[in-house]
NUDREN-859029 format. One line per field, with one value per residue (C-alpha): chain; residue number from 1; x, y, z; residue in three letters. Coordinates in nm, 4 decimals. Each point is the difference from the previous one (the first is absolute). Layout:
// NUDREN-859029
kette <- [A, ...] .
nr <- [NUM, ...] .
px <- [X, ...] .
py <- [Y, ...] .
pz <- [Z, ...] .
rest <- [ALA, ...] .
//
This chain:
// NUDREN-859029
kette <- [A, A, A, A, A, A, A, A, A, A, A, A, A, A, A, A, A, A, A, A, A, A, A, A, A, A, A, A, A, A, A, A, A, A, A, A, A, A, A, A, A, A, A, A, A, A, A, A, A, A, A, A, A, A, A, A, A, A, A, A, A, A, A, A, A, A, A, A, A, A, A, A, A, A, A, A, A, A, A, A, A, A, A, A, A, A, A, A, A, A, A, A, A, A, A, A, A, A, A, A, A, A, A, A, A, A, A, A, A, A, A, A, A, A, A, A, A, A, A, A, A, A, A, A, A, A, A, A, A, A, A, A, A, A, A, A, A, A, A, A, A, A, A, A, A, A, A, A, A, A, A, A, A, A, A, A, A, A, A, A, A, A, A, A, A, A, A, A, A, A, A, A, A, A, A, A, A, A, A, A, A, A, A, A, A, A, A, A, A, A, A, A, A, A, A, A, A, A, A, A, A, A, A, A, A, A, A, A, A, A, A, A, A, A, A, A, A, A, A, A, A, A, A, A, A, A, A, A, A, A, A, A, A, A, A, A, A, A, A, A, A, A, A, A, A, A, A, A, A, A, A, A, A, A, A, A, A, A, A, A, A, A, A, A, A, A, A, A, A, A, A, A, A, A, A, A, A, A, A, A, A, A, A, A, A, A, A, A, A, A, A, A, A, A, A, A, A, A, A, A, A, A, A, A, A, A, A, A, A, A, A, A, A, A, A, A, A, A, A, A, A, A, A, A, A, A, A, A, A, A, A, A, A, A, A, A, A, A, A, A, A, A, A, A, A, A, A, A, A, A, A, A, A, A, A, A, A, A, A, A, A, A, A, A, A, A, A, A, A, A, A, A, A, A, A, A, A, A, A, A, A, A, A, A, A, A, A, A, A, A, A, A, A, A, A] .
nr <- [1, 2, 3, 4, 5, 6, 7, 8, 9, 10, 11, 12, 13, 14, 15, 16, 17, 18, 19, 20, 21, 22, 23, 24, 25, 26, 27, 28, 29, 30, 31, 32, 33, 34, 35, 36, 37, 38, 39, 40, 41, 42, 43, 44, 45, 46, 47, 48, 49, 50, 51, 52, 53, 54, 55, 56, 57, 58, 59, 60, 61, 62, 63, 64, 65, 66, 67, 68, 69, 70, 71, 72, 73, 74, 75, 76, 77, 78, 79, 80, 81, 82, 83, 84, 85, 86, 87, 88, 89, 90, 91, 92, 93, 94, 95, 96, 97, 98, 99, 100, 101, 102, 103, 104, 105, 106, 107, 108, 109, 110, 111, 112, 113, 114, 115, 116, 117, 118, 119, 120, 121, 122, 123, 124, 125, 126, 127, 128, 129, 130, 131, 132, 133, 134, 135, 136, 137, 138, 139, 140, 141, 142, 143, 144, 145, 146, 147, 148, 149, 150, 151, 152, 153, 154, 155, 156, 157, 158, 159, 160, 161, 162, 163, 164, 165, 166, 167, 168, 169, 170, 171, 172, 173, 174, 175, 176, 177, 178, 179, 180, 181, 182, 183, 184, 185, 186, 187, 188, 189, 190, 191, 192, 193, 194, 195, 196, 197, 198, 199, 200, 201, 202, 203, 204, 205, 206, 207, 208, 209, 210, 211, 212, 213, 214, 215, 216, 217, 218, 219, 220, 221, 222, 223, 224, 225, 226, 227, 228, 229, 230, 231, 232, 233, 234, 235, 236, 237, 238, 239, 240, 241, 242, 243, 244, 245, 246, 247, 248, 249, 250, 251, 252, 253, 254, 255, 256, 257, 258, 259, 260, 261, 262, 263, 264, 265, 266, 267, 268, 269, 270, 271, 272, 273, 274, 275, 276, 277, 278, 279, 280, 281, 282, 283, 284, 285, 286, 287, 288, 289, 290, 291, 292, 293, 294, 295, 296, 297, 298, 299, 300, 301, 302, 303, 304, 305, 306, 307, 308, 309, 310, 311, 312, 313, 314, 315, 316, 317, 318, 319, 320, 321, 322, 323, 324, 325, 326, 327, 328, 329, 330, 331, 332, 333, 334, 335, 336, 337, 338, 339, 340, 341, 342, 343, 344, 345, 346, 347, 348, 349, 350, 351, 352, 353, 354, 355, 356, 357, 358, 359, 360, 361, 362, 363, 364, 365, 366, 367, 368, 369, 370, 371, 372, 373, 374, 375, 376, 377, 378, 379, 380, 381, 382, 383, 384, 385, 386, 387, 388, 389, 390, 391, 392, 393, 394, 395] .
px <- [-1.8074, -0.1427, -0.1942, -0.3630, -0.1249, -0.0112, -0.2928, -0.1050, 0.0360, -0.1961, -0.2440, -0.0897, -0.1705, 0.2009, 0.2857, 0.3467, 0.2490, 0.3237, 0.1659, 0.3483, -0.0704, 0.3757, 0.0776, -0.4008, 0.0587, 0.3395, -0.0828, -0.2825, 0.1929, 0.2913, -0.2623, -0.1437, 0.2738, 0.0916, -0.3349, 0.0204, 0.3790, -0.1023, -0.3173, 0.2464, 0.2116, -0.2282, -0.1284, 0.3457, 0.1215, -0.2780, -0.0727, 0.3744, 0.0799, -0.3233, 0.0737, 0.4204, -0.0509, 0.1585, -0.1165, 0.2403, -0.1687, -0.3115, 0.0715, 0.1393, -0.3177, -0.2130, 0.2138, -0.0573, -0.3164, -0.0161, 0.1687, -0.2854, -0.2513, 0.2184, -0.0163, -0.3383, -0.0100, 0.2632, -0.2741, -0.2344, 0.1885, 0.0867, -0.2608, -0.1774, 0.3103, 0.0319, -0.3575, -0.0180, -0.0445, -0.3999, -0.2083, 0.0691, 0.3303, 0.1610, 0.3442, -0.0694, 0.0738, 0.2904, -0.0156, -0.1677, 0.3333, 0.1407, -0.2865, 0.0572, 0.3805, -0.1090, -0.2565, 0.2780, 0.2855, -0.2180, -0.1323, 0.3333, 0.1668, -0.3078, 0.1005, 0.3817, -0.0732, -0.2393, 0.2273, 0.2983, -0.1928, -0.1247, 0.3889, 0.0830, -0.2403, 0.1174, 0.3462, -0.0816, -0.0442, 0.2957, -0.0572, -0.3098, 0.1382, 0.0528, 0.1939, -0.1173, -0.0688, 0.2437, -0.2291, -0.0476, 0.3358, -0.0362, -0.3348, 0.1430, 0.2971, -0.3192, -0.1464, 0.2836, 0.1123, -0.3927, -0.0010, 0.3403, -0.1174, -0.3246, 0.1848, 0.2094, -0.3304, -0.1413, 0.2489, 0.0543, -0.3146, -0.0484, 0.2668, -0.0835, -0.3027, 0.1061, -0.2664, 0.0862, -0.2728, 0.1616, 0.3582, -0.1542, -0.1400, 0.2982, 0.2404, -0.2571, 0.0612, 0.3936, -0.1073, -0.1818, 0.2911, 0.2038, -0.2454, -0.0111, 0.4240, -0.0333, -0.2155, 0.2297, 0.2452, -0.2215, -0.0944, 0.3283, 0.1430, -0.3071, 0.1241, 0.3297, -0.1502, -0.0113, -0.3692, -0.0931, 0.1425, -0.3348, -0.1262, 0.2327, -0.0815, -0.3422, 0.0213, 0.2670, -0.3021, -0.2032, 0.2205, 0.0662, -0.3605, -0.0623, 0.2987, -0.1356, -0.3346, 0.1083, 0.2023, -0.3189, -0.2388, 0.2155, 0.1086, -0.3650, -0.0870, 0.2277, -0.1225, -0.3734, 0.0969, 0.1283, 0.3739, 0.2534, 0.2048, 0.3677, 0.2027, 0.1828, -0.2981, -0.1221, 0.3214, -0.0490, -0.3383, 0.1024, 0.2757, -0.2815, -0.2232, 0.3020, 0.1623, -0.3412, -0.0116, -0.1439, 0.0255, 0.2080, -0.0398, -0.2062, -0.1126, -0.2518, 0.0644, -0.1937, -0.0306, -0.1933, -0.0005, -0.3009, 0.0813, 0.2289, 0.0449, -0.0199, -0.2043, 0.1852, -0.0976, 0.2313, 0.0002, 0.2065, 0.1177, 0.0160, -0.0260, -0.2599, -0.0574, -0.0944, -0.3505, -0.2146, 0.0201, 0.3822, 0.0351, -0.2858, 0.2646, 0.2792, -0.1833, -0.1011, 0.3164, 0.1347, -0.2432, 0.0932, 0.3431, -0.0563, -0.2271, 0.2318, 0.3230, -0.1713, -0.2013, -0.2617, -0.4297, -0.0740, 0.1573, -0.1891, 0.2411, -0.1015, 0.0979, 0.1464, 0.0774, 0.2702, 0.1242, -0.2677, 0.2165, 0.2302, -0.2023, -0.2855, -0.3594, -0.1963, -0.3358, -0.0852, -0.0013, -0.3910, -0.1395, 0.0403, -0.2933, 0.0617, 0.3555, -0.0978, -0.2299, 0.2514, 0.2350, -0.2130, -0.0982, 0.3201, 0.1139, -0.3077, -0.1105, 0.3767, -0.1331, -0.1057, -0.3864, 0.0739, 0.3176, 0.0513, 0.2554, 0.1801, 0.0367, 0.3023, -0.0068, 0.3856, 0.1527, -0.3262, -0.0188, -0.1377, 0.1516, -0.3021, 0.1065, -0.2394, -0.0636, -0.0636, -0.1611, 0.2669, -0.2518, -0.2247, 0.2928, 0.3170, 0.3537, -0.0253, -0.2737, 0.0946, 0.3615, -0.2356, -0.1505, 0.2561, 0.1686, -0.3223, 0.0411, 0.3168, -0.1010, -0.3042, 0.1773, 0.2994, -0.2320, -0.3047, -0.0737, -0.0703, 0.1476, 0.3844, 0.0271, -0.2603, 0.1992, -0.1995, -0.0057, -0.1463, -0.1408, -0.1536, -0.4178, -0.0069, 0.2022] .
py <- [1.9139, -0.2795, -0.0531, -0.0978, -0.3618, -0.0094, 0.1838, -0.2270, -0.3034, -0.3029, -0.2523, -0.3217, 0.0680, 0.2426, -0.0830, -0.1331, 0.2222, -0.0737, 0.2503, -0.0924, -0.1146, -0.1028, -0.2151, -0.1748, -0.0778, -0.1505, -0.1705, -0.1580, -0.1147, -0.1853, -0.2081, -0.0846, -0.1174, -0.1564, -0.1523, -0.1775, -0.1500, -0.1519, -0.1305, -0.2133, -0.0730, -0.1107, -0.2720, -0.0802, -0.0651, -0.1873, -0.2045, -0.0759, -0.0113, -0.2577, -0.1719, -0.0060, -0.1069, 0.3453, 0.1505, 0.3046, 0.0384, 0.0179, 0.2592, 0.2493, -0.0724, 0.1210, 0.2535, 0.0901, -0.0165, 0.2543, 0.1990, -0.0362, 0.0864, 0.3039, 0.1264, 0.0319, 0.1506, 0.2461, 0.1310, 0.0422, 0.2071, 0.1787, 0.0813, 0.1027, 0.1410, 0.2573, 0.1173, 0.4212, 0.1338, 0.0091, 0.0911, -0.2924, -0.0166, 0.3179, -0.0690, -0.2779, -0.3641, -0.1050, -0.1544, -0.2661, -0.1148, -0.0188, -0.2310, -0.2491, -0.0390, -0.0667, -0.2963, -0.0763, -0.0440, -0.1722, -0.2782, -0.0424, -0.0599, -0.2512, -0.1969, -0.0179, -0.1477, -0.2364, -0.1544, -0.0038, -0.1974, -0.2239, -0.0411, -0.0415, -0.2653, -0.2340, 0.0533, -0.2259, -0.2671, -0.0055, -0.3846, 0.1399, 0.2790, -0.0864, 0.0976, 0.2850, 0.0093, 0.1547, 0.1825, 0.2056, 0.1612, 0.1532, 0.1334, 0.1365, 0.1586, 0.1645, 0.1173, 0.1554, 0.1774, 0.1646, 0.1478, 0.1283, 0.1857, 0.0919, 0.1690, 0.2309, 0.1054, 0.1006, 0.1773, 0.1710, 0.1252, 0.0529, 0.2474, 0.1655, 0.1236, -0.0449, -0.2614, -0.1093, -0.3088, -0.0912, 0.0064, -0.2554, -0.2204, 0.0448, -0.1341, -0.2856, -0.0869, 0.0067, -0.2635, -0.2128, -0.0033, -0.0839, -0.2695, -0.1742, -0.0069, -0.2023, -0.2144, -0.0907, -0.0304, -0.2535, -0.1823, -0.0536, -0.1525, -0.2523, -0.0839, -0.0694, -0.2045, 0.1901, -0.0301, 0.1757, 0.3345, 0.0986, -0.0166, 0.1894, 0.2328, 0.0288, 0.0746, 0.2707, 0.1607, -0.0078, 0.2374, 0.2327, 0.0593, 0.0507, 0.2143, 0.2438, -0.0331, 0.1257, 0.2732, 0.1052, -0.0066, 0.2118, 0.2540, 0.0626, -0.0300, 0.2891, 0.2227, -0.0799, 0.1100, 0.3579, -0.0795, 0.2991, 0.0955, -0.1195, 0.2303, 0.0931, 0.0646, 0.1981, 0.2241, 0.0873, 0.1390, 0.1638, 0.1548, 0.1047, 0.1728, 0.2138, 0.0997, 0.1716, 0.3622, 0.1674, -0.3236, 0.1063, -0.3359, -0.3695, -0.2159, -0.3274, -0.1037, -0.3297, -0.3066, -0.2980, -0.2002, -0.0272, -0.3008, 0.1482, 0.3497, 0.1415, 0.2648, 0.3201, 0.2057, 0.2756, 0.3422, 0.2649, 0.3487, 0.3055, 0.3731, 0.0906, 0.3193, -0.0435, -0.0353, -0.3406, 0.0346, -0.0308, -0.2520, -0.2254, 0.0538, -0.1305, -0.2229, -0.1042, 0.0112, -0.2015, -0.2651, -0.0100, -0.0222, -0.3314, -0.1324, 0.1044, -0.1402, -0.3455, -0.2890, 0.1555, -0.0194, 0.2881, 0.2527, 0.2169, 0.2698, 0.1487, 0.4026, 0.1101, 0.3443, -0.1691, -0.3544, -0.1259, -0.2261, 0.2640, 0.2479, 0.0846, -0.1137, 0.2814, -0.2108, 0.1767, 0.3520, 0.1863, 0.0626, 0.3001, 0.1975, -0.0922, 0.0993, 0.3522, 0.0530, -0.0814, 0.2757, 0.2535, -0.0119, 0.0241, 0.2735, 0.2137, 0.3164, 0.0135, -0.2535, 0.1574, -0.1079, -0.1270, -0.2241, -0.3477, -0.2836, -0.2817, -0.2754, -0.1915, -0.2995, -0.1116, -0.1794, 0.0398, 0.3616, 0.2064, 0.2773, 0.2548, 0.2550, 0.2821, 0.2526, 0.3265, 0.2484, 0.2553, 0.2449, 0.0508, -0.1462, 0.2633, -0.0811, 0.1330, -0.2693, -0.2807, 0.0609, 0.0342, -0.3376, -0.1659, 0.0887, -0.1082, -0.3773, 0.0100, -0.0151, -0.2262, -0.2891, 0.0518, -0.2119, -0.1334, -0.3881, 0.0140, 0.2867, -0.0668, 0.3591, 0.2369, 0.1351, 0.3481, 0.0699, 0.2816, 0.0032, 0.2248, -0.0967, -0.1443, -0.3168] .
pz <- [-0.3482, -0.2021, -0.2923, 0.0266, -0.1359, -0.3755, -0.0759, -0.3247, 0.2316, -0.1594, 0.1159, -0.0543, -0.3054, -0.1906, -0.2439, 0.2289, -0.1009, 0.2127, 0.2131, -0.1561, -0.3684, -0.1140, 0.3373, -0.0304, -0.3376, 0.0679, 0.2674, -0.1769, -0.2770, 0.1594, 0.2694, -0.2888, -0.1756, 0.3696, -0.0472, -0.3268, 0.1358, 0.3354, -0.0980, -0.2577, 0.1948, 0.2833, -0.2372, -0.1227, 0.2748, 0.2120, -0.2692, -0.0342, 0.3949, 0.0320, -0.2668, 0.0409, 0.3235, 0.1148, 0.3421, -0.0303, -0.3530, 0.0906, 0.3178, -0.2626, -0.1979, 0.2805, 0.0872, -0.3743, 0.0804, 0.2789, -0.2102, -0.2688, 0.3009, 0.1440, -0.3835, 0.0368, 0.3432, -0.1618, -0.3128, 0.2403, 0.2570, -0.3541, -0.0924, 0.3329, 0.1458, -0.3002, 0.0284, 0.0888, 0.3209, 0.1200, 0.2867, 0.1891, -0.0956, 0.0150, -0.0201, -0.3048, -0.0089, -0.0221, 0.3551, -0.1982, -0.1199, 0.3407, 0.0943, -0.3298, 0.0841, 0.4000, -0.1855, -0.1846, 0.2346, 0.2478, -0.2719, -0.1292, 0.3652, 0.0401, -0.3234, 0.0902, 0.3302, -0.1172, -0.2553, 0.2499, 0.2327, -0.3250, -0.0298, 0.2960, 0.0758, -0.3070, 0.0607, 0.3161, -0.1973, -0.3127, -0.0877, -0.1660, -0.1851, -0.3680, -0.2567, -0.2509, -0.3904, -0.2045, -0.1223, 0.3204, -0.0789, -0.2942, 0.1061, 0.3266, -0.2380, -0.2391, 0.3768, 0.0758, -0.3402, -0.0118, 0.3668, -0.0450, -0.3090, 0.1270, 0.3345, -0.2261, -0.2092, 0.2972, 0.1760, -0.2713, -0.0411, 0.3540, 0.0462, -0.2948, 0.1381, 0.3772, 0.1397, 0.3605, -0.0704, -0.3372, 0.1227, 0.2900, -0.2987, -0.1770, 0.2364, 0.0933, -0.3729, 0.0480, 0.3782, -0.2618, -0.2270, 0.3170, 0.1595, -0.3521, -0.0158, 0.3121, -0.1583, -0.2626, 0.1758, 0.2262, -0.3291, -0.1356, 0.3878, -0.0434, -0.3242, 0.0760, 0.3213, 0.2715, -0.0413, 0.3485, -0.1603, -0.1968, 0.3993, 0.1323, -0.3259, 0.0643, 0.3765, -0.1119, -0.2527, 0.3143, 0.2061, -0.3014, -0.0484, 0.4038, -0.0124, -0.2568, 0.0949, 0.3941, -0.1865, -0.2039, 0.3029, 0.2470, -0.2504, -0.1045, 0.3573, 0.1014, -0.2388, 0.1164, 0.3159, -0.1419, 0.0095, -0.0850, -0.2934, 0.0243, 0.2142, -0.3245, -0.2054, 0.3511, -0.0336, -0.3696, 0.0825, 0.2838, -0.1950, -0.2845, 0.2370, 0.1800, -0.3549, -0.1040, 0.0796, 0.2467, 0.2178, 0.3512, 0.1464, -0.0234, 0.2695, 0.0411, -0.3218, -0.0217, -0.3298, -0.0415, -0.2965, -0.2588, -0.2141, -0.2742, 0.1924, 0.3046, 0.2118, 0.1421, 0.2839, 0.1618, 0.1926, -0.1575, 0.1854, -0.2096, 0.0767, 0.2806, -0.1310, -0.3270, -0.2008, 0.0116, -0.3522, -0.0165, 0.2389, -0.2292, -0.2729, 0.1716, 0.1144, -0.3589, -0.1466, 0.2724, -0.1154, -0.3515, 0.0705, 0.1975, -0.2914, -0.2731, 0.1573, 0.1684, -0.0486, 0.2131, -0.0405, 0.1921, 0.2396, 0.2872, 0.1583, 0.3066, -0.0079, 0.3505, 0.1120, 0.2686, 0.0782, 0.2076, 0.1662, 0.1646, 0.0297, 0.2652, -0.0419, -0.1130, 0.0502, 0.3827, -0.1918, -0.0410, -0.3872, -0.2010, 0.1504, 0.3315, -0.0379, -0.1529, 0.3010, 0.2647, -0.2038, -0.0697, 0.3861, 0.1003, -0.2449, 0.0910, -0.1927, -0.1428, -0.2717, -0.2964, -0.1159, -0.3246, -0.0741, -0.2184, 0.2588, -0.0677, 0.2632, -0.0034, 0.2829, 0.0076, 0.2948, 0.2622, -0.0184, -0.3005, -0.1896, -0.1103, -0.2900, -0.0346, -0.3193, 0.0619, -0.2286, -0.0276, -0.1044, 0.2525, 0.2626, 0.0740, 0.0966, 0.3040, 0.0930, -0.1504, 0.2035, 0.3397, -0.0688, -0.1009, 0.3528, 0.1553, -0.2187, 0.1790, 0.3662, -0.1400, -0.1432, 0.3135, 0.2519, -0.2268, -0.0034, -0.3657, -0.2050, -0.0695, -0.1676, -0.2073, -0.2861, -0.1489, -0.3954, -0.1856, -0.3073, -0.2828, -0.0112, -0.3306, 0.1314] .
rest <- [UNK, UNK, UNK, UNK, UNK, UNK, UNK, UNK, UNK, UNK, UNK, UNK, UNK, UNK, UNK, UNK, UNK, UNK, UNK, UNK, UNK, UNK, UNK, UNK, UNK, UNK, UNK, UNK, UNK, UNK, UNK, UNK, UNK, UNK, UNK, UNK, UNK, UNK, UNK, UNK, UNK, UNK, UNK, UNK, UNK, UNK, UNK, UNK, UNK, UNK, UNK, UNK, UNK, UNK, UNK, UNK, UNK, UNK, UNK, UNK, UNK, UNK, UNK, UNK, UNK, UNK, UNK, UNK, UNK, UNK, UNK, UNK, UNK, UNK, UNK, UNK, UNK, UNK, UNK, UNK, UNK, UNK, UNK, UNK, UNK, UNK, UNK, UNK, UNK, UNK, UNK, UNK, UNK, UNK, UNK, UNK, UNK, UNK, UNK, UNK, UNK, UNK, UNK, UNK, UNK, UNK, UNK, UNK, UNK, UNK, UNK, UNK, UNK, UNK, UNK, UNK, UNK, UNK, UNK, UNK, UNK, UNK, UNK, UNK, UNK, UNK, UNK, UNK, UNK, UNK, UNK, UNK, UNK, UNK, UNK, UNK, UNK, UNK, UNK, UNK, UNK, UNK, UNK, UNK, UNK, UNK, UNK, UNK, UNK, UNK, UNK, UNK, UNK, UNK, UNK, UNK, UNK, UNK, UNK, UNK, UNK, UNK, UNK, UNK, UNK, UNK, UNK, UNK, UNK, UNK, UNK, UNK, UNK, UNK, UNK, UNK, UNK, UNK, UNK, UNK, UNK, UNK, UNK, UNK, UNK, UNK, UNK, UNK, UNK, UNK, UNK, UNK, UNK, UNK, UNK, UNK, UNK, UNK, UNK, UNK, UNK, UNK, UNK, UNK, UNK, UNK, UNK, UNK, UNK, UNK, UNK, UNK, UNK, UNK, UNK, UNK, UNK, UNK, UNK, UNK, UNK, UNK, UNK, UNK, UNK, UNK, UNK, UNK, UNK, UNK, UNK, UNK, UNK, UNK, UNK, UNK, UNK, UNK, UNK, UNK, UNK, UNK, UNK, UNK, UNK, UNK, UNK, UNK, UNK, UNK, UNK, UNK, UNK, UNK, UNK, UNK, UNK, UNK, UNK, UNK, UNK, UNK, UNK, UNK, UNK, UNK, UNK, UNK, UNK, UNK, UNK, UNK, UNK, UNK, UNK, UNK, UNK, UNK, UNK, UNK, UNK, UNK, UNK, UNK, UNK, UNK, UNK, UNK, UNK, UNK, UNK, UNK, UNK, UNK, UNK, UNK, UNK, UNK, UNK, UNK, UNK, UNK, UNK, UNK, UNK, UNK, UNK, UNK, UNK, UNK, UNK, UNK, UNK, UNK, UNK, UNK, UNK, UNK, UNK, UNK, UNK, UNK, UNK, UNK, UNK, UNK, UNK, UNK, UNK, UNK, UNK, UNK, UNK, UNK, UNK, UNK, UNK, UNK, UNK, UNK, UNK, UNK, UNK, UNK, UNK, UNK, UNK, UNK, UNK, UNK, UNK, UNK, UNK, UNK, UNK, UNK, UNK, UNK, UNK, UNK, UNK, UNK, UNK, UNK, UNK, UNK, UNK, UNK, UNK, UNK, UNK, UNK, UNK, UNK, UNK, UNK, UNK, UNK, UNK, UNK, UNK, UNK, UNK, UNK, UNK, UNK, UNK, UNK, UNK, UNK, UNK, UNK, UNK, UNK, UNK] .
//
């Protein structure tokens, strides 16, 4: 049971309105506050780390930098990624997300290396490694007091509207805040004369941002490659689809993430015996329970009349009308003209019910055919039992 693709999905050339207007619009305004920060601090602290002599300055500066660049990437997987559900895309797209923080991680893994290697490389060579400006300090100390600040404004907001992409930007903020500690701390060894420490400082940076980065690229990476639900968050849904009632039992129950949410599929067992109509309400209401209670995009549930792991395959049985002719030739003349069946296939045989119309069908034969169901359904390949009802003509 699922729900079609929004039907007022937009194109290119009608008005964006976002699938999830509070968690766009927050989104949009802490990268851009994000924004405004890195791209001062980027010139802050190149300008400083050039000029200061500072090579750990000026690796936080670019790292500020690919922070300033991920920003970007971050509105536009925003703004694309909250975009309805369309013909092409029928389950939206958010996967556009996924793909920005797979860009992301794998550009900021390229950075770190590169500027561990840069470190590495001078480090070979200390006599040439000079000693800082003092002003390099305090703007490493302003670095750090900014990204600190700017990683609690947007992990705030992020949980507030529960955004799996801002909670990743957020606690790249709180690895800048980190990256640009070491740098101080780098800064104020040169100072005191261990000059090789901004060095050591910078190559540090470098394996903070290839550290993130990797984490980035192989989280987003999982989920591009339809990676379950926790086995915790697994067991709360399970537990939501067996508590609704009517439901007798629940197998292949499948997730896959979508970005901020996930996608559910799962078979549930209820009654054999009653309406199709009943069973699309539990069936329903089994649905809404798992999108009420869970951070879930969409559920489909699969209604089965019997676990189809344990029980028999029913797929080598004939159709409907081929079944009715094998009974009726079997039962012979003791079958009256004129009757309404229900088929039930369970377990590689089928149940048949048959109604009767009591008026123009006695007692005395409906009692003979029923005996003559019995010797039927005794040694028949397809008929489990043939269970008689009679019934007034207006039903």
């Amino acid at each position: 049971m699922k729900n079609h693709p929004h039907s007022h999905a937009h194109n290119d050339s009608a008005v964006f309105e976002p699938a999830h207007p509070e968690r766009f619009a927050a989104a949009r305004k802490s990268t851009w506050v994000s924004i405004l920060i890195n791209l001062l601090l980027t010139f802050l602290q190149v300008t400083a780390g050039y000029f200061g002599r500072s090579q750990s300055l000026m690796a936080d500066g670019l790292h500020s930098l690919s922070d300033l660049l991920a920003d970007i990437l971050v509105l536009f997987a925003n703004w694309h990624g909250n975009r309805h559900a369309d013909a092409n895309h029928p389950y939206g797209h958010a996967r556009i997300e996924t793909a920005a923080t797979l860009i992301l991680g794998v550009a900021l893994a390229a950075l770190g290396a590169g500027l561990l290697i840069a470190a590495g490389m001078r480090l070979q060579h200390p006599e040439n490694v000079q000693a800082v400006h003092p002003a390099t300090f305090w703007i490493a100390l302003i670095a750090l007091a900014a990204k600190e600040g700017m990683f609690r404004y947007m992990l705030a907001v992020a949980k507030r509207v529960r955004s799996q992409m801002l909670i990743a930007n957020a606690w790249h903020a709180r690895s800048d805040a980190a990256s640009s500690l070491v740098v101080l701390l780098g800064i104020g060894g040169n100072l005191l004369g261990y000059t090789f420490l901004d060095l050591v400082a910078a190559a540090v940076v470098g394996v903070m941002i290839a550290h993130m980065g990797g984490k980035f690229a192989l989280e987003a990476l999982a989920e591009l490659i339809d990676t379950g639900l926790s086995e915790e968050e697994v067991a709360d849904i399970r537990n939501s689809l067996l508590s609704t009632p009517g439901v007798r039992g629940l197998h292949e129950l499948r997730t896959r993430k979508m970005a901020d949410n996930a996608l559910v599929d799962a078979h549930i067992v209820v009654d054999p015996k009653i309406s199709v109509s009943e069973g699309h309400f539990i069936a329903e209401s089994a649905r809404h329970a798992v999108l009420k209670n869970h951070h879930v995009m969409d559920v489909m549930v699969h209604i089965d009349p019997e676990d189809d792991l344990l029980a028999k395959s029913n797929a080598h049985l004939p159709s409907r009308e081929t079944l009715l002719k094998h009974m009726e030739q079997r039962l012979g003349s003791t079958l009256p003209a004129h009757y309404r069946s229900i088929l039930h296939y369970l377990d590689g045989k089928v149940d048949a019910e048959l109604f009767l119309d009591a008026d123009t069908w006695s007692a005395d034969k409906t009692e003979s055919l029923r005996i003559q169901c019995a010797k039927v359904t005794a040694d028949d390949p397809f008929f489990r039992s043939i269970k008689l009802h009679q019934t007034d003509a207006q039903q």
